[in-house]
N, C-alpha and C positions, 0 to 999 in steps of 0.2 A: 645618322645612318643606323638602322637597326639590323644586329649581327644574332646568328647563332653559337652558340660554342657547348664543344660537346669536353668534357671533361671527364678520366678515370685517371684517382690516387690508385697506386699502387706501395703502401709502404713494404720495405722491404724486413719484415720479422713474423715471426712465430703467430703475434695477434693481430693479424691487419685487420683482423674487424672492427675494431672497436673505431682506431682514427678514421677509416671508411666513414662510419657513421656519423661521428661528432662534426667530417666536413660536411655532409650533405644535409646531415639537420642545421647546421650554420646558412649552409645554403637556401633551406627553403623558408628561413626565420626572415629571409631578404624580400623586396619590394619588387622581384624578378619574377618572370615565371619558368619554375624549374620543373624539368621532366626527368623520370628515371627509368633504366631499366637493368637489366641484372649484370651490363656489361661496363656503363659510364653513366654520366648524370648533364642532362643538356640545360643549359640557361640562356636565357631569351633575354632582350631588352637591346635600347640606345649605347650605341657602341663607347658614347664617351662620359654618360653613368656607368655601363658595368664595365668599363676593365681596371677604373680607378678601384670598383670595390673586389673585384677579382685577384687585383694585387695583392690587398689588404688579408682576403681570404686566402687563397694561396699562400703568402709569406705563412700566414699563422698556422696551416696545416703542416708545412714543412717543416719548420722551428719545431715543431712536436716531434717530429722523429730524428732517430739518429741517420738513416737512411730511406727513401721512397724517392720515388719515380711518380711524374704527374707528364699524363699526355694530354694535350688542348688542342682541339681545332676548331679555327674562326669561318664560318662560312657567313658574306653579307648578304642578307636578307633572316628575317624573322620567320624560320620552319618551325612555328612550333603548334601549327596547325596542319601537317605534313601526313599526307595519306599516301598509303602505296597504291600503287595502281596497276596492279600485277597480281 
């Protein structure tokens, strides 16, 4: 089954830029295809390739902070060819 999933870390300190960026650059160093925009970061693929490496990712973003907040939402089917039409 190919999912979409839209992801935004939110670490909670002073510099959340920097861990922002080290997930998303992790993220697009992956075999997925990843979109961004200024809000979260969407990754594309087979539902039961990516959420084994999701986890993996995930765990290691959090372990970096003392505190953050990560929002995820799974939508099935593959939007990552997704036009508005409005």
């Amino acid at each position: 089954m190919k999912i979409s999933v839209e992801l935004t870390l939110m670490p909670l300190q002073h510099d959340f830029e920097a861990p922002i960026s080290r997930f998303i650059k992790r993220l697009r160093g992956s075999k997925f295809t990843v979109l961004e925009n200024p809000m979260s970061t969407q990754i594309y693929g087979d539902f039961d390739e990516l959420m084994p490496y999701l986890t993996d990712e995930i765990k290691t973003a959090l372990e970096q902070q003392e505190n953050a907040v990560l929002n995820l939402k799974i939508v099935t089917s593959d939007r990552s060819n997704y036009e508005p039409i409005f």
